[in-house]
KETORRO-840954 format. One record per residue: z, x, y negated of N, C-alpha, C, O, CB in turn; residue in one letter. Coordinates in Angstrom, 1 decimal, decimal comma. Glycine has a CB too. Example, Ala and Ser with C-alpha at 12.3 -4.5 7.8 and 13.67 -1.06 7.14 Angstrom:
2
atom n_pz: 7,8 n_px: 13,2 n_py: 5,7 ca_pz: 7,8 ca_px: 12,3 ca_py: 4,5 c_pz: 7,8 c_px: 13,2 c_py: 3,3 o_pz: 8,5 o_px: 14,2 o_py: 3,3 cb_pz: 9,0 cb_px: 11,3 cb_py: 4,5 residu: A $
atom n_pz: 7,1 n_px: 12,8 n_py: 2,2 ca_pz: 7,1 ca_px: 13,7 ca_py: 1,1 c_pz: 7,9 c_px: 12,9 c_py: 0,0 o_pz: 8,0 o_px: 13,4 o_py: -1,1 cb_pz: 5,7 cb_px: 14,1 cb_py: 0,6 residu: S $
***
This chain:
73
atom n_pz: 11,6 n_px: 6,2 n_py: 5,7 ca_pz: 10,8 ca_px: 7,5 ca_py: 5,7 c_pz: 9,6 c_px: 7,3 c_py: 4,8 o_pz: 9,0 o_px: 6,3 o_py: 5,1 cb_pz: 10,4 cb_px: 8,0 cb_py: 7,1 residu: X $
atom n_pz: 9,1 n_px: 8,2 n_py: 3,8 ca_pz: 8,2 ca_px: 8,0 ca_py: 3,1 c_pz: 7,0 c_px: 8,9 c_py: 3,5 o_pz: 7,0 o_px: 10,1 o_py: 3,8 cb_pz: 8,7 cb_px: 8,1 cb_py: 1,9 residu: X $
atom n_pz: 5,5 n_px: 7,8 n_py: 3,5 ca_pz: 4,6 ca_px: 8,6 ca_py: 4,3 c_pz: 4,3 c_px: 9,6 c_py: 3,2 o_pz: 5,0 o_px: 9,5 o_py: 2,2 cb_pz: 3,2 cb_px: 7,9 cb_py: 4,8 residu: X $
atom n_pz: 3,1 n_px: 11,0 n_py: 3,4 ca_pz: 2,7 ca_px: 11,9 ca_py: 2,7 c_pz: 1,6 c_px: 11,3 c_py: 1,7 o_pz: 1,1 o_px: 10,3 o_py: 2,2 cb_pz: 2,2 cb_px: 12,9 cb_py: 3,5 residu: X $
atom n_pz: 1,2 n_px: 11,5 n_py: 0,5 ca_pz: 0,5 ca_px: 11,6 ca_py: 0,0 c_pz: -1,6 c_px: 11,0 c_py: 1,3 o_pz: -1,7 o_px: 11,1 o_py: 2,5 cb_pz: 1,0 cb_px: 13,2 cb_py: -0,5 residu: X $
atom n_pz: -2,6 n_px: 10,5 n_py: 0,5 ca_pz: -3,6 ca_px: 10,4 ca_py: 1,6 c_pz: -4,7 c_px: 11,8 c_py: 0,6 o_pz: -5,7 o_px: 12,2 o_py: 1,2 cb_pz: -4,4 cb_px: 8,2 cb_py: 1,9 residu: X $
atom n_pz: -4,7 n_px: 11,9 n_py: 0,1 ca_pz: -5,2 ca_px: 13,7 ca_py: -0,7 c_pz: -4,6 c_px: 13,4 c_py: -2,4 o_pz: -4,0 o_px: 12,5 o_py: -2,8 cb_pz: -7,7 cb_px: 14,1 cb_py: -0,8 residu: X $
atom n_pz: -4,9 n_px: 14,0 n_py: -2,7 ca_pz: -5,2 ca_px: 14,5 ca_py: -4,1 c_pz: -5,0 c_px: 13,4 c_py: -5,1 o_pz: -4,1 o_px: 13,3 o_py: -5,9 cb_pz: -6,6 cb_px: 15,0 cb_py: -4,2 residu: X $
atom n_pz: -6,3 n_px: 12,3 n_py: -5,0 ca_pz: -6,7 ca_px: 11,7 ca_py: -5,8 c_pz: -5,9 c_px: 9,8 c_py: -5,5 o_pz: -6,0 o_px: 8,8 o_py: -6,3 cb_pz: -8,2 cb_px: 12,1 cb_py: -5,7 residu: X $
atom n_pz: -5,4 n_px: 9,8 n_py: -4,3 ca_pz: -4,9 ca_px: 8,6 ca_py: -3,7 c_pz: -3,5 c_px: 8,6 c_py: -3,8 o_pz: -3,8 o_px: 9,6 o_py: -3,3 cb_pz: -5,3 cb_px: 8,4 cb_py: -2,4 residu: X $
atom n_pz: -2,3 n_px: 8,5 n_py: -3,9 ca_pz: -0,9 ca_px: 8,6 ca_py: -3,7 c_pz: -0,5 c_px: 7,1 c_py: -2,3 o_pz: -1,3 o_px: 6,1 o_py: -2,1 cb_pz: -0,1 cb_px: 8,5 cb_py: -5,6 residu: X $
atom n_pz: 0,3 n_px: 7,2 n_py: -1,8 ca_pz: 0,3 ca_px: 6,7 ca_py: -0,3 c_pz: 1,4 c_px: 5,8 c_py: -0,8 o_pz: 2,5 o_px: 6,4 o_py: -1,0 cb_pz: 0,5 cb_px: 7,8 cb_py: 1,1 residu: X $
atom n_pz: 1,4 n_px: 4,3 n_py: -1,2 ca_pz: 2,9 ca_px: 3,8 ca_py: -1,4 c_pz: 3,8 c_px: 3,7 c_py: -0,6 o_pz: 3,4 o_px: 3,6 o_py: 0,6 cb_pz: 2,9 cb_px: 2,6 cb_py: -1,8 residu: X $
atom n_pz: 4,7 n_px: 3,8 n_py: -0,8 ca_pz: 5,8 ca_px: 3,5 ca_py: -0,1 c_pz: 6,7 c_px: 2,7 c_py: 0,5 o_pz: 7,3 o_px: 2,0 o_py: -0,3 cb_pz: 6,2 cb_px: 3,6 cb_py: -0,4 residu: X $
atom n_pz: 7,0 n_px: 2,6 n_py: 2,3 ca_pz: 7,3 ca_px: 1,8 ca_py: 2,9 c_pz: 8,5 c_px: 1,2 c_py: 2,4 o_pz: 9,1 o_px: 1,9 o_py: 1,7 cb_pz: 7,3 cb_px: 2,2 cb_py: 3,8 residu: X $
atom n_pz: 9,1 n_px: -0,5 n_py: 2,5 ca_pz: 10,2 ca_px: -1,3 ca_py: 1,6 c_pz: 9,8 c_px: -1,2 c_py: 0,4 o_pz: 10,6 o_px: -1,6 o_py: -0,5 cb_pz: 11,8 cb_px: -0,7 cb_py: 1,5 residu: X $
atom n_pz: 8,8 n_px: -0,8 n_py: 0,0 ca_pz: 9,1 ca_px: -0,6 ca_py: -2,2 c_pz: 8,6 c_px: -2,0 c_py: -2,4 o_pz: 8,3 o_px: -2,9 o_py: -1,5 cb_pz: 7,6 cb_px: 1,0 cb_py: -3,5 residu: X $
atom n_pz: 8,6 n_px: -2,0 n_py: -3,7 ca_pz: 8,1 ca_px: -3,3 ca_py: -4,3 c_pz: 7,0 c_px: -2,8 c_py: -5,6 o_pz: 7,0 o_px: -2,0 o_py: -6,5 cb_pz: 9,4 cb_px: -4,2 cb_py: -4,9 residu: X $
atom n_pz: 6,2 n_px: -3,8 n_py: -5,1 ca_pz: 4,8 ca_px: -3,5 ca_py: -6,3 c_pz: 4,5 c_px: -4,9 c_py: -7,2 o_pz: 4,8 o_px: -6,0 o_py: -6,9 cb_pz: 3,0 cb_px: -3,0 cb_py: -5,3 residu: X $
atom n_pz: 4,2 n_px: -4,6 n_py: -7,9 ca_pz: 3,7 ca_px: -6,0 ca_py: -9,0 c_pz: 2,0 c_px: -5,8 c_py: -8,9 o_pz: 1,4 o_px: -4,8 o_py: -9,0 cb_pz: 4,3 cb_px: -5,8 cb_py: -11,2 residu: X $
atom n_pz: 1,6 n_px: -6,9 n_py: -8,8 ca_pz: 0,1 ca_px: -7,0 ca_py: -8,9 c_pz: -0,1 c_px: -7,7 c_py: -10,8 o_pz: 0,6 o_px: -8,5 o_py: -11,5 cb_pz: -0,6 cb_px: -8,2 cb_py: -7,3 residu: X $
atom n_pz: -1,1 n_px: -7,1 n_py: -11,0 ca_pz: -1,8 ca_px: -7,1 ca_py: -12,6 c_pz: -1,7 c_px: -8,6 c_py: -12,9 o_pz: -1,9 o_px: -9,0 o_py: -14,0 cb_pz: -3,6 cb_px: -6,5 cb_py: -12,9 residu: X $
atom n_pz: -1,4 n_px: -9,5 n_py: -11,7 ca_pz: -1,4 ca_px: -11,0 ca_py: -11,8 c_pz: 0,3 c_px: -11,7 c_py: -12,2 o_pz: 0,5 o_px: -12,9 o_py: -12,5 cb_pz: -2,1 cb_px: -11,6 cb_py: -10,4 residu: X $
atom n_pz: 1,1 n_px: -10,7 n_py: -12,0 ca_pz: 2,6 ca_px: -10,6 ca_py: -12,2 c_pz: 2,8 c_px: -10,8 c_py: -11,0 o_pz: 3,6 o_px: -10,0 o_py: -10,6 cb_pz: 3,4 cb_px: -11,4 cb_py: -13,3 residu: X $
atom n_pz: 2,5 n_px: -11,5 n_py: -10,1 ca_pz: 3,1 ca_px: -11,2 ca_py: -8,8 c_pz: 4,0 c_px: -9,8 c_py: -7,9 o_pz: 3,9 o_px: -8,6 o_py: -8,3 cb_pz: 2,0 cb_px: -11,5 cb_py: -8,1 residu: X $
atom n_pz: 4,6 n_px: -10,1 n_py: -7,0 ca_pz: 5,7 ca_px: -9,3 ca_py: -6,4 c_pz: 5,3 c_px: -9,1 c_py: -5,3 o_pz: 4,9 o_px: -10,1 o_py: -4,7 cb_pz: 7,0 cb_px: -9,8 cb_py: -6,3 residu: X $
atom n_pz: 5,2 n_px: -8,0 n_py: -4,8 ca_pz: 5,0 ca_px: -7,3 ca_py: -3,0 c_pz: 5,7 c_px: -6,8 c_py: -2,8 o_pz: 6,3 o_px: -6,3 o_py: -3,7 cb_pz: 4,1 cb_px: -6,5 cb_py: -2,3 residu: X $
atom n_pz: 6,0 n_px: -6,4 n_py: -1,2 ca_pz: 6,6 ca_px: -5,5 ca_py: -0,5 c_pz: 5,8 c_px: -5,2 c_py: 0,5 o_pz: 5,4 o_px: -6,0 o_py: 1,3 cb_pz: 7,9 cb_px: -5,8 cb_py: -0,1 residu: X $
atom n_pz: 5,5 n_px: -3,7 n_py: 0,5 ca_pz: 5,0 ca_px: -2,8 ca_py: 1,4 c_pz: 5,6 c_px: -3,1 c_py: 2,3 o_pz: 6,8 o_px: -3,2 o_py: 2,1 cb_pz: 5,0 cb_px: -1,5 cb_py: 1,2 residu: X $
atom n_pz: 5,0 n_px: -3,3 n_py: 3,7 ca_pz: 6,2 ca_px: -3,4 ca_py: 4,8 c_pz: 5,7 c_px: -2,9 c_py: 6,4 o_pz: 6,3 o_px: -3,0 o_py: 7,5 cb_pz: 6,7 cb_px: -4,9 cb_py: 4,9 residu: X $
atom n_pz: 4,3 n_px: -2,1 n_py: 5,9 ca_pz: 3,4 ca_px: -1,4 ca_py: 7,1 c_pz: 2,5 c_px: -0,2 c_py: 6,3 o_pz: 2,3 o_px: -0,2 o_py: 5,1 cb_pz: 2,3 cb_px: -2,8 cb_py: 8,1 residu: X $
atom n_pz: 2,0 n_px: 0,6 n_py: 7,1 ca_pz: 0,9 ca_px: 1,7 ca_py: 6,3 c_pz: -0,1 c_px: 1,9 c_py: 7,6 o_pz: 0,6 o_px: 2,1 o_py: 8,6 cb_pz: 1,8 cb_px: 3,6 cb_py: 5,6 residu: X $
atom n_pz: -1,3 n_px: 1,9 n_py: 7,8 ca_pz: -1,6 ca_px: 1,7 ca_py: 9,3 c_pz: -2,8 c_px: 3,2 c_py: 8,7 o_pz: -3,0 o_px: 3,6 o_py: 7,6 cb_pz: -2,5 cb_px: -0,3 cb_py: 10,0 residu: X $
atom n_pz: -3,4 n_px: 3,9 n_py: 10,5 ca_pz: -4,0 ca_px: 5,1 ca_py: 10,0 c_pz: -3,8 c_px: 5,6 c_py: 9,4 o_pz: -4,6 o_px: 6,0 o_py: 8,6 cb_pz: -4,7 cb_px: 5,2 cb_py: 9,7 residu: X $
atom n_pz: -2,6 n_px: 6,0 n_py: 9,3 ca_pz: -1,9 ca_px: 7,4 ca_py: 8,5 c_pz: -2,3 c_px: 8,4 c_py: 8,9 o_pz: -2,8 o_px: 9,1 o_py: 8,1 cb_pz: -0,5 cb_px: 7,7 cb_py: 8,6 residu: X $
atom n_pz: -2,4 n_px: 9,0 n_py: 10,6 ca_pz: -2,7 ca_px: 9,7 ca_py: 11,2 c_pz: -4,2 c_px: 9,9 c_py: 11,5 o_pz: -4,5 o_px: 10,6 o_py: 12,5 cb_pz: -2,1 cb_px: 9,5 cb_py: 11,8 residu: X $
atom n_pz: -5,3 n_px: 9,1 n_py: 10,7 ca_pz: -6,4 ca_px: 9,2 ca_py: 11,5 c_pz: -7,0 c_px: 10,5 c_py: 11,0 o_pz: -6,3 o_px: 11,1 o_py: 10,1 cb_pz: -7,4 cb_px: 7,9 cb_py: 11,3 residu: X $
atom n_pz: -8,4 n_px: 11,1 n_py: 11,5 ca_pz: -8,9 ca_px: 12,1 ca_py: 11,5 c_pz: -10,4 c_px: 12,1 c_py: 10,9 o_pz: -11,1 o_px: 13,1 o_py: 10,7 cb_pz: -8,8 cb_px: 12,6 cb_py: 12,7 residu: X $
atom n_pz: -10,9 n_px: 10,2 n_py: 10,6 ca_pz: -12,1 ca_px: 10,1 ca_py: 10,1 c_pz: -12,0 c_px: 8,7 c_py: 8,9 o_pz: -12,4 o_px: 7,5 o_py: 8,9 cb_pz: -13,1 cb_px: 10,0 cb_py: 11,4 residu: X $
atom n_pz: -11,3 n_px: 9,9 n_py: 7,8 ca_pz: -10,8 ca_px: 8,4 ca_py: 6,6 c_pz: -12,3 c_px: 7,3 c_py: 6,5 o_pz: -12,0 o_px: 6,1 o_py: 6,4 cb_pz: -10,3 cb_px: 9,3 cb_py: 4,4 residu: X $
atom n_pz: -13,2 n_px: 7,4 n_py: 6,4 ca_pz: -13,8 ca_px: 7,1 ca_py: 6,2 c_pz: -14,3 c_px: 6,2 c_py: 7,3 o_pz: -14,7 o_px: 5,1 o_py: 6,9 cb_pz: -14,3 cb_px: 7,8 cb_py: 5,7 residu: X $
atom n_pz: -14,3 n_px: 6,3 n_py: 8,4 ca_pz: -14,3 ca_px: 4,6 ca_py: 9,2 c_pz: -12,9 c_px: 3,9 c_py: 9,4 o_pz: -12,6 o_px: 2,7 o_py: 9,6 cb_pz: -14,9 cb_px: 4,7 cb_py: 10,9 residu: X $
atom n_pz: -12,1 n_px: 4,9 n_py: 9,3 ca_pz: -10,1 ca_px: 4,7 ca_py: 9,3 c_pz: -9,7 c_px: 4,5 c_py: 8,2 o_pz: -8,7 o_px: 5,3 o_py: 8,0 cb_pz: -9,0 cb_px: 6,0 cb_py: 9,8 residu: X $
atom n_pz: -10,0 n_px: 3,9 n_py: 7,4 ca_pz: -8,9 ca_px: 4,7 ca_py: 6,2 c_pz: -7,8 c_px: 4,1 c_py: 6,3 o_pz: -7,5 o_px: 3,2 o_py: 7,1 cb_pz: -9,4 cb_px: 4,6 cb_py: 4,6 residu: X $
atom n_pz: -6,6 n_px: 4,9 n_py: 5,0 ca_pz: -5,3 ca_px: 4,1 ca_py: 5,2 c_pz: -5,4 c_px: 2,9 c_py: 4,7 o_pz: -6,2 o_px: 2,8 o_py: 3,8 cb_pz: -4,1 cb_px: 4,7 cb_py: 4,4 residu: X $
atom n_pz: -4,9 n_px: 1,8 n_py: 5,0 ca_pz: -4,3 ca_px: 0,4 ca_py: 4,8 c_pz: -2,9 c_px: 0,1 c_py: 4,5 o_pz: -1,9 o_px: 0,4 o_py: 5,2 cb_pz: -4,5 cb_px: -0,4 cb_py: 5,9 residu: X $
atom n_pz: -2,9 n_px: -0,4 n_py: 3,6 ca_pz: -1,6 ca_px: -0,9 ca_py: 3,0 c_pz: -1,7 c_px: -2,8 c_py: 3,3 o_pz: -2,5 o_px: -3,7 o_py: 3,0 cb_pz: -1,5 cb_px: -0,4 cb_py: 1,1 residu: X $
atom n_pz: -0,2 n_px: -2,9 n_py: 4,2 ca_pz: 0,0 ca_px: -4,1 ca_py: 4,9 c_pz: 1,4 c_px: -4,4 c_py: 4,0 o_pz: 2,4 o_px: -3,6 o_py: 4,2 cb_pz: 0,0 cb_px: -3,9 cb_py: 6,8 residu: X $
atom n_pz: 1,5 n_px: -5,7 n_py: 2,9 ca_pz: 2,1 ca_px: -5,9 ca_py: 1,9 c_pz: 2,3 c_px: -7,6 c_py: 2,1 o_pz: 1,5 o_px: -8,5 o_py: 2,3 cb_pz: 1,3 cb_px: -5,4 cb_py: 0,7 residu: X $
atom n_pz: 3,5 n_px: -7,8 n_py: 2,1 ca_pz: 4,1 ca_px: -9,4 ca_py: 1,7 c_pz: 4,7 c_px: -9,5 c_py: 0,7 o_pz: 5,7 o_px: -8,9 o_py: 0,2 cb_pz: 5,0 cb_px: -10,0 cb_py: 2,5 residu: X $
atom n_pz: 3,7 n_px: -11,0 n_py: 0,2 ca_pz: 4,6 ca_px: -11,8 ca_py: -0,7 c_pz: 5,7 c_px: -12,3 c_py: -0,8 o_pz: 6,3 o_px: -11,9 o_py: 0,2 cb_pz: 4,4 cb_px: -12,6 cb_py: -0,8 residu: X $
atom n_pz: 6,3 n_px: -12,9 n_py: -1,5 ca_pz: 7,4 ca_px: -13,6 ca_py: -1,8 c_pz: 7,8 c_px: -14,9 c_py: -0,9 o_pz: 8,9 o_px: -15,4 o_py: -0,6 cb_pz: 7,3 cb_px: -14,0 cb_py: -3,1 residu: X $
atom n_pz: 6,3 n_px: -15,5 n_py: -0,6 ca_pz: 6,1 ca_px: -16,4 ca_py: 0,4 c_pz: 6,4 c_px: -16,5 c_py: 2,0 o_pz: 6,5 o_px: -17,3 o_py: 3,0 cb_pz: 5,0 cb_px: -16,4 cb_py: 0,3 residu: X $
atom n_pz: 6,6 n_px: -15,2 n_py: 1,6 ca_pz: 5,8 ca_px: -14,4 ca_py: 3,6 c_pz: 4,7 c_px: -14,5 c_py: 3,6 o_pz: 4,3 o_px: -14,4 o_py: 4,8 cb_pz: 6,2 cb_px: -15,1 cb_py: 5,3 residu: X $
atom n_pz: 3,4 n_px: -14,8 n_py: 2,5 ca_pz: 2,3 ca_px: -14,5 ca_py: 3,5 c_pz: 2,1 c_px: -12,8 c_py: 3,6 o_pz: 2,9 o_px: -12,1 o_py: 3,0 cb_pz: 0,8 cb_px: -15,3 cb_py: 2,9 residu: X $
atom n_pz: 1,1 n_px: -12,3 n_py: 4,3 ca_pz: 0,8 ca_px: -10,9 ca_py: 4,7 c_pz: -0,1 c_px: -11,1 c_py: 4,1 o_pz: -0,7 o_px: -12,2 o_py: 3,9 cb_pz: 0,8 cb_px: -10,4 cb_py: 6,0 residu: X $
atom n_pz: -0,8 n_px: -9,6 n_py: 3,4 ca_pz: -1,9 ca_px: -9,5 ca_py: 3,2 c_pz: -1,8 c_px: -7,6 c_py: 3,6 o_pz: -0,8 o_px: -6,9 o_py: 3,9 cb_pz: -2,3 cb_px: -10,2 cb_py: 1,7 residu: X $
atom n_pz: -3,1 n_px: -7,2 n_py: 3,4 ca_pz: -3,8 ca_px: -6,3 ca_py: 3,5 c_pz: -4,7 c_px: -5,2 c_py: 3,1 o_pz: -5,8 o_px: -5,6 o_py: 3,6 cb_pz: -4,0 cb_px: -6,6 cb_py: 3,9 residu: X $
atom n_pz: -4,9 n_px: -3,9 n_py: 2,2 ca_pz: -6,3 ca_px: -3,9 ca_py: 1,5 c_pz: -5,8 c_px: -1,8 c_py: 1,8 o_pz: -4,9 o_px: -1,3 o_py: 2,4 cb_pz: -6,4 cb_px: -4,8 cb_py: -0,9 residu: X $
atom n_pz: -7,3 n_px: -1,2 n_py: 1,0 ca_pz: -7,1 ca_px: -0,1 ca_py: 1,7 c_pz: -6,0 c_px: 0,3 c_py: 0,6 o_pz: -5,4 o_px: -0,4 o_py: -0,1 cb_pz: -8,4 cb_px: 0,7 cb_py: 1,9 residu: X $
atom n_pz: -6,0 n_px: 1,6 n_py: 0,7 ca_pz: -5,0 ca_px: 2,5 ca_py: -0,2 c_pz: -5,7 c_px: 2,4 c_py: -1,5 o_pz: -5,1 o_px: 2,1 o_py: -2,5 cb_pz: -4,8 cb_px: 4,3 cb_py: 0,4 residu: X $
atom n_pz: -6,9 n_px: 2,5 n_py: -1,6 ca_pz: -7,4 ca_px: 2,8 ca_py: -3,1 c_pz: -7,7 c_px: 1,3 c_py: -3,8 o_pz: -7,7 o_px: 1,4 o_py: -5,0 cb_pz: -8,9 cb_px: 3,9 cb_py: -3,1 residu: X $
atom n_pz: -8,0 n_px: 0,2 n_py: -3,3 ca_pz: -7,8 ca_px: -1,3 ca_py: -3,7 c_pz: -6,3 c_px: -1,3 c_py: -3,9 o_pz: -6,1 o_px: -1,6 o_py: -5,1 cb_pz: -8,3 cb_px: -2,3 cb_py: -2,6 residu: X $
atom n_pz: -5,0 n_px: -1,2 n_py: -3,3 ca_pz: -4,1 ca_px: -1,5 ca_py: -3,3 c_pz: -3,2 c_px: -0,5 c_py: -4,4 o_pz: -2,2 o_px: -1,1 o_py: -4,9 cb_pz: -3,8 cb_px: -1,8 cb_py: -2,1 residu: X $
atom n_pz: -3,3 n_px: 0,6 n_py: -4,8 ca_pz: -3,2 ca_px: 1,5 ca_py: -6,0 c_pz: -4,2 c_px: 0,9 c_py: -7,2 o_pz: -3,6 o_px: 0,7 o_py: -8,3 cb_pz: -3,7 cb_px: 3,1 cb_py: -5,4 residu: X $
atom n_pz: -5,2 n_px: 0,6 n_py: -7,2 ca_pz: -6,0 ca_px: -0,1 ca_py: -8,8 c_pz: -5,7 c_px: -1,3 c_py: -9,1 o_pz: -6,4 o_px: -2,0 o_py: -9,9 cb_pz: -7,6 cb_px: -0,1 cb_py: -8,9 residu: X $
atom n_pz: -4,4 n_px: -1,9 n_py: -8,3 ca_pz: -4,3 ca_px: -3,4 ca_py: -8,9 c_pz: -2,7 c_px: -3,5 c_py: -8,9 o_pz: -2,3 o_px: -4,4 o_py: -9,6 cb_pz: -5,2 cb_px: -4,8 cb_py: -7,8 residu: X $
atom n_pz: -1,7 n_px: -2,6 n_py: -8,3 ca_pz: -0,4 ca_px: -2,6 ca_py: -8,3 c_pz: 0,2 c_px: -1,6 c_py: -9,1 o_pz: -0,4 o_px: -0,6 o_py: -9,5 cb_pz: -0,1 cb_px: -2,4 cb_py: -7,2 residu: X $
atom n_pz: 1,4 n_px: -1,9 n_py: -9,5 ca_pz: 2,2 ca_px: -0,7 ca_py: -9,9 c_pz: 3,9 c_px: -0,9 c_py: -9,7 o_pz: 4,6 o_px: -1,8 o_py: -10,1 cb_pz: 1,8 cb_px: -0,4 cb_py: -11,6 residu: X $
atom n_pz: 4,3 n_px: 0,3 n_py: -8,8 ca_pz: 5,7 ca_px: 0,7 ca_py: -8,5 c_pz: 6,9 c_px: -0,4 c_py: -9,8 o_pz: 6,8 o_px: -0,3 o_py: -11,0 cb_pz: 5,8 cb_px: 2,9 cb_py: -8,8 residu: X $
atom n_pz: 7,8 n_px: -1,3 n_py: -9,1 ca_pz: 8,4 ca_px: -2,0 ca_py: -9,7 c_pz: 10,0 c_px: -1,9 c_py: -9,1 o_pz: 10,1 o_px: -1,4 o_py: -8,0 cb_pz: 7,8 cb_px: -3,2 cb_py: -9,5 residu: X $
atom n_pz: 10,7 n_px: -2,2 n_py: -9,5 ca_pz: 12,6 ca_px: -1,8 ca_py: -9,5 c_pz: 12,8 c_px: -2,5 c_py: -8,2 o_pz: 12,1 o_px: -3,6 o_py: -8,3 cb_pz: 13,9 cb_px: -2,6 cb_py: -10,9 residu: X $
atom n_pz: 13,6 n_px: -2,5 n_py: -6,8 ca_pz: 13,8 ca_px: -3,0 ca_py: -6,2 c_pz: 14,0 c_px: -3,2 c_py: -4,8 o_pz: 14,5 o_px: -4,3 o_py: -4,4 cb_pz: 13,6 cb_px: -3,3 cb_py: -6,5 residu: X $
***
């Protein structure tokens, strides 16, 4: 299921996708936390992303949109 949009100016990635970080590395989205909150600004969305490794990592929507981009897979 793909979440909505977080407004206008943010686009909300997509759960399973795969992203490339500007360092050529590979992720997979595999959580979106506070989707539902009501006060983005102490909530905001989080994008919860693994490596290739399995490690997990974590960053908000707008860190994880200025360093990734949508990849085949």
């Amino acid at each position: 299921m793909d979440a909505p949009s977080t407004d206008g100016q943010h686009k909300t990635p997509k759960l399973n996708r795969r992203y490339q970080h500007h360092s050529g590395r590979v992720y997979r989205v595999i959580e979106l936390a506070n989707l539902e909150s009501n006060d983005p600004e102490r909530y905001p969305v989080i994008v919860v992303y693994r490596d290739t490794l399995g490690h997990v990592w974590a960053k908000s929507v707008e860190r994880f949109n200025a360093s990734m981009t949508r990849t085949t897979g």
